[in-house]
C-alpha positions in Angstrom: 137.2 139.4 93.9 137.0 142.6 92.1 133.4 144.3 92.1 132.1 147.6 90.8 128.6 148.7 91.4 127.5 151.4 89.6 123.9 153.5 90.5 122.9 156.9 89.7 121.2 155.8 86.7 117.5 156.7 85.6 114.8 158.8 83.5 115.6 162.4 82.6 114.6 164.8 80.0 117.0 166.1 77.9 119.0 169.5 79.5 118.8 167.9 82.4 121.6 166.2 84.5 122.7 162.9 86.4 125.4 161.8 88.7 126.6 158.5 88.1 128.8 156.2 90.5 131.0 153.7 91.0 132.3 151.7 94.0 134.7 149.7 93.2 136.3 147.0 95.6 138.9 144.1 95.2 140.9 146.4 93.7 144.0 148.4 94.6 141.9 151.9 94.1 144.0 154.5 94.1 146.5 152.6 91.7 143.8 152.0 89.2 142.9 153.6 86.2 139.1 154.3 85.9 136.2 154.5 83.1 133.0 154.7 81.9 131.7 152.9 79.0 128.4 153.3 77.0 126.4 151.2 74.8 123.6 152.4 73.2 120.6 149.5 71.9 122.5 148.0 68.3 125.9 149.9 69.3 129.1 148.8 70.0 130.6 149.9 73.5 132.4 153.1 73.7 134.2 155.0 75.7 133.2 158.5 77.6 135.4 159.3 79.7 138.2 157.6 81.4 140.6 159.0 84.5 143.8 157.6 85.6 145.6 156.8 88.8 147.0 160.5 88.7 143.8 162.7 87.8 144.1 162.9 84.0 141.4 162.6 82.3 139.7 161.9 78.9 136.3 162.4 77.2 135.4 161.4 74.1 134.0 164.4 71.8 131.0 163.8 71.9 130.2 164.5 75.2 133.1 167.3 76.2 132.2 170.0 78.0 129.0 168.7 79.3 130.6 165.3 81.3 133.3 165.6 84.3 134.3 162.4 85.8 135.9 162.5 89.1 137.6 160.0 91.9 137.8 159.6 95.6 140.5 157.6 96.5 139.2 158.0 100.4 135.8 156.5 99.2 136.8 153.8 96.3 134.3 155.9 94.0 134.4 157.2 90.4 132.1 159.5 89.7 130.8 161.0 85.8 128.5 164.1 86.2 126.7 164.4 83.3 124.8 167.7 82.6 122.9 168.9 79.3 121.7 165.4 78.5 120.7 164.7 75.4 118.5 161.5 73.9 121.4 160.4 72.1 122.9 159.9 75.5 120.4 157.5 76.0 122.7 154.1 76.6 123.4 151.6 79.4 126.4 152.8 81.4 129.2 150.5 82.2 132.1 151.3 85.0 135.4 149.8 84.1 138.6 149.8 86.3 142.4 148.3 85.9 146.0 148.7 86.4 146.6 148.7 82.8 147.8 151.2 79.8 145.2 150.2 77.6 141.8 150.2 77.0 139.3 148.9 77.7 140.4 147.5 81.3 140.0 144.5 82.6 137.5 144.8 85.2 133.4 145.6 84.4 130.8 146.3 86.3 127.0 145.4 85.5 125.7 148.8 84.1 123.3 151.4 84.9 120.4 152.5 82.6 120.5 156.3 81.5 117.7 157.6 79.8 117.0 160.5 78.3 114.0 161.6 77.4 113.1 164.7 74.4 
């Protein structure tokens, strides 16, 4: 059974930063590609930033330059460092993970809260 906690989430004020995580398990890790996913209150789900199996990474452009994501294969964990938050950051943010070459993947987790306060 695949699972994928994410934490990290909370209240901050905008220029500030959070690190978000993801543990993922059930899955062949290191195989996988990984994501985060955003959704905003009366906004559809989008896509921030997404790494594959081999490093690679992507960011959408609203948040380049300011978000990093990150993997440890050792540890089963995504990370997404987010620094110079902004309020229109503010958004519930969801970890997804597969072996697939499109997205969205096939596995979800349950979401973390971000915040951002003016």
């Amino acid at each position: 059974q695949v699972q994928l906690v994410e934490s990290g989430g909370g209240l901050v004020q905008a220029g500030g930063s959070l690190r978000l995580s993801c543990a993922a398990s059930g899955i062949t890790f290191s195989m996988s590609a990984m994501a985060w996913y955003r959704q905003a209150p009366g906004e559809q789900r989008e896509l921030v930033a997404a790494i594959s199996s081999g490093g690679s990474t992507h960011y959408a452009n609203s948040v380049k330059g300011r978000f990093a994501i990150s993997r440890d294969n050792a540890k089963n964990i995504v990370y997404l460092q987010m620094n110079s938050l902004k309020p229109e950051d503010t958004a519930v943010y969801y970890c997804n993970a597969g072996v697939r070459a499109a997205f969205p993947l096939p596995y979800w987790g349950q979401g973390t809260q971000v915040t951002v306060g003016s």
